[in-house]
C-alpha positions, -999 to +999 in steps of 0.1 A: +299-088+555+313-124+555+354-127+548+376-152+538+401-155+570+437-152+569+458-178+579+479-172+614+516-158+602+542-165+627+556-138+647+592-146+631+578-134+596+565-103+608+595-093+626+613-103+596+589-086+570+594-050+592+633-056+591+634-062+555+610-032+545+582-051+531+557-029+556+569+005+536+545+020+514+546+015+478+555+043+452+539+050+423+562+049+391+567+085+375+564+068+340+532+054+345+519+087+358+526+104+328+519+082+303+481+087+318+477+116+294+484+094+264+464+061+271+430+064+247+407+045+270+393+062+304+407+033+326+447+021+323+458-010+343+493+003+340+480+035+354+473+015+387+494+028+417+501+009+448+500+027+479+507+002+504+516-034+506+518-059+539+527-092+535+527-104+568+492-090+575+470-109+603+428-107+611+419-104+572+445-086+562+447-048+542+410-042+536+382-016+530+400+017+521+380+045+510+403+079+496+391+119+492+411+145+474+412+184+470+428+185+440+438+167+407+475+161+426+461+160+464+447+126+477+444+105+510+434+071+512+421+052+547+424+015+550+419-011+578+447-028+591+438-057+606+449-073+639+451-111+645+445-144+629+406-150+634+394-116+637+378-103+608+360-067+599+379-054+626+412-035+631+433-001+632+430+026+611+460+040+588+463+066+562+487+080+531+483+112+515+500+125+481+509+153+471+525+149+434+490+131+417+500+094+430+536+093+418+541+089+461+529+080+490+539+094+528+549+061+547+515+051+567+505+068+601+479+057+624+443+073+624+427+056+653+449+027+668+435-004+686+432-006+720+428-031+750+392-019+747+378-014+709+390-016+678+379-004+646+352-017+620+350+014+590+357+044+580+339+068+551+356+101+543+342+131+530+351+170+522+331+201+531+351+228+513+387+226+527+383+205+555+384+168+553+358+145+577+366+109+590+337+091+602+349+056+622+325+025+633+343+015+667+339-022+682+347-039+714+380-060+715+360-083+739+329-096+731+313-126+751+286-130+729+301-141+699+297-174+690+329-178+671+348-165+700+351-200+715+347-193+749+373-168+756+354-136+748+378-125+721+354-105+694+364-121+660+336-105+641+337-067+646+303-069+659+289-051+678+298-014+666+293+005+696+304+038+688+310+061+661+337+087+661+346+117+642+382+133+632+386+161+612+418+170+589+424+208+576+456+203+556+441+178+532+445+148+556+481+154+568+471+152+602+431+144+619+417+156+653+390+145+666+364+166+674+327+160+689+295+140+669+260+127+680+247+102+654+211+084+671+209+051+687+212+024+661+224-011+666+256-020+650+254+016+626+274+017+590+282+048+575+294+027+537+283+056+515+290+100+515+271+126+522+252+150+501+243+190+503+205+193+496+191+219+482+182+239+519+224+231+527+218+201+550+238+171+547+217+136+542+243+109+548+231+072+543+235+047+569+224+013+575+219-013+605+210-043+621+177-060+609+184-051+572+173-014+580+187+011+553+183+050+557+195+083+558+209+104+586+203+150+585+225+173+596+229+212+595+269+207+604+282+170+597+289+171+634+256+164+650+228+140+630+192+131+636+173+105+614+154+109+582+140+078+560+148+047+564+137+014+547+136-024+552+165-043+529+145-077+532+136-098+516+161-083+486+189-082+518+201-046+506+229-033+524+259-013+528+236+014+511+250+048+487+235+080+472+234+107+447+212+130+428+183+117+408+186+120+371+147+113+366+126+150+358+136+173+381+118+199+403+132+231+396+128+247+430+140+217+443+163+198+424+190+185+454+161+171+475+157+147+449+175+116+454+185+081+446+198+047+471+220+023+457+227-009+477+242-042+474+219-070+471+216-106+454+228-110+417+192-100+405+205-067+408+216-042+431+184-028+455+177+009+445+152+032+461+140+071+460+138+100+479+118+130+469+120+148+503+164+152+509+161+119+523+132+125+552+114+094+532+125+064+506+104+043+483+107+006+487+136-012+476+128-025+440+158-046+424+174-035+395+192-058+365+210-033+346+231-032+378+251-063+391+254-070+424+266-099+444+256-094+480+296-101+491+307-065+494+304-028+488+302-014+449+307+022+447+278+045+435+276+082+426+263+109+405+290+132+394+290+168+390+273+168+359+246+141+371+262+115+355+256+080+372+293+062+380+287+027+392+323-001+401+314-032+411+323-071+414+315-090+382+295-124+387+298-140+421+330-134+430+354-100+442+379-112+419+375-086+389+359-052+393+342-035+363+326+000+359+293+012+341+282+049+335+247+064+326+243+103+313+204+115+322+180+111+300+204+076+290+206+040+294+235+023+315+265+016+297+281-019+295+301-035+319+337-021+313+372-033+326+381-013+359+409-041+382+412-076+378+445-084+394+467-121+392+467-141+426+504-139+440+505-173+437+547-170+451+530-151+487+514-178+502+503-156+532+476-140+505+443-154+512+427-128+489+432-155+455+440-123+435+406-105+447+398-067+438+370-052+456+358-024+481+357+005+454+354+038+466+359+068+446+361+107+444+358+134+421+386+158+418+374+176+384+342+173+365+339+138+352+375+126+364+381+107+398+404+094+422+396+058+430+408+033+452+398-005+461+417-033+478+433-058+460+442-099+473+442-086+515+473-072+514+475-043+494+459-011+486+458+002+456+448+032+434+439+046+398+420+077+385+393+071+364+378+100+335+342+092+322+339+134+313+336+124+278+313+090+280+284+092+253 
């Protein structure tokens, strides 16, 4: 997952940047929220609510979120906070919750901090009726193995994930406690995509790992895993896998062991692959053109609940402008349609992001209609909801 790297910011501006308020969250405005109902097309760019903003970030800046909700007005979004010029994919965790449908955001607390020891790679959210799950990629702060650490052992690559942790929230991610998981022994493991219920009520969750190895993970209680399938991602170098229900013909008796991998790959097309076992098994990756990919980052993939496909990704070869495709069953994909595609902030020169929009992750709060959040130039985080109910 290569970056761009942010340039060093001098301890002055940071000091300054919390004295003047610029590390406060964003608020949503009220009017944009309610014009929602009136806008004609299932995407608004006025509709877009910032959450956070940081200025004066360092490592690579504001990155990765990923967001869950329990209701059309009840959301939390997760980001990466980065620590230092020259680290990248690495960082603390922080989170904001609201409670009034995005109009605002609580100021930011702390997930899982830093330490002298590890800090923190990912994070994937997921809900199991009212209680909220926070899974966590964990690397070590010291790493005398990387070769961009220049001799003094500082890890600058958030490699090697060492350790995956668990938190749980029951008051829709006001406050997490971490609680006990087993996952198996995988080299640098990435949870990048949700779990799903099959049919029996285990969870398949997909994962992938070092040597291009995409698969899924089974568990009875989201707490302790084993493996199912997995897959080789070369030579189409599929990663940062996702899943959902298959819309082919169904089985009946069966019809949530039947699945369906999404994963980045070269601009051929994303790499997709099929399960018709809950996961214990995957076809080969084939690569598919009616879905763009560009290998840089994550898109976001998912069937909703009416088995409707829901696809954001990075247009072309860059993570400058995200757009968003649909496919009903029995259908063809829909074109590419406008989803972010911010302006560089030319006037911050501590934005090394050159007005990027990427990471997508969404959620569903109501049939067809999601919450969805992505991060835009590095430094902020930012969200939108996004109704495809009615999508021929």
């Amino acid at each position: 997952m290569t970056r761009r790297r942010a340039r060093p910011v001098p301890l002055t501006v940071v000091v300054l940047a919390v004295l003047a308020g610029l590390l406060l969250p964003g608020s949503a405005s009220g009017a944009a929220s309610a014009s929602a109902s009136a806008c004609a097309k299932s995407i608004c760019e006025e509709n877009e609510q910032t959450v956070y903003t940081n200025h004066a970030s360092k490592g690579d800046g504001t990155r990765t979120p990923d967001i869950i909700s329990t209701s059309e007005n009840n959301a939390v979004v997760v980001w990466r906070e980065g620590l230092r010029p020259g680290n990248r994919d690495m960082g603390y965790m922080r989170y904001s919750y609201t409670s009034d449908g995005g109009i605002t955001w609580s100021r930011p607390k702390t997930l899982a901090q830093e330490t002298d020891q590890w800090a923190w790679h990912y994070v994937i959210l997921y809900k199991a009726g009212g209680t909220l799950y926070a899974y966590l990629g964990r690397t070590p702060i010291m790493d005398s193995t990387d070769p961009e650490s220049d001799g003094d052992g500082i890890n600058n690559n958030g490699l090697p994930i060492n350790g995956t942790i668990l938190k749980r929230s029951t008051d829709q991610g006001h406050t997490w406690q971490e609680i006990p998981l087993t996952v198996p022994d995988k080299r640098n493991l990435v949870f990048s995509g949700r779990p799903l219920k099959r049919q029996d009520g285990k969870y398949v969750m997909p994962y992938w790992s070092s040597g291009r190895e995409n698969g899924t993970l089974i568990s009875e209680d989201l707490q302790n895993w084993r493996l199912g399938g997995h897959i080789d991602g070369r030579p189409l170098t599929a990663g940062e896998n996702q899943i959902g229900f298959f819309q082919g013909p169904s089985d009946a008796e069966r019809p949530k062991d039947l699945l369906y991998m999404v994963a980045r790959d070269a601009p051929a097309g994303a790499a997709t692959s099929v399960s018709s076992d809950g996961g214990e098994s995957w076809t080969d990756f084939i690569a598919d053109t009616d879905l763009p990919s560009n290998n840089i980052a994550r898109n976001y993939f998912t069937s909703d609940s009416s088995g409707q496909y829901l696809y954001i990704y990075n247009t072309g070869t860059t993570r400058d402008i995200l757009n968003y495709k649909t496919k009903r069953r029995l259908g063809t994909w829909s074109t590419g349609k406008a989803f972010a595609n911010g302006k560089s902030d030319t006037d911050q020169p501590d934005d090394d992001g050159e007005g990027w929009d990427n990471y997508p992750m969404a959620d569903e709060y109501a049939p067809g209609k999601f919450w969805a959040v992505w991060e835009y130039d590095t430094t902020r985080i930012k969200v939108n909801k996004l109704d495809i109910s009615d999508t021929p």
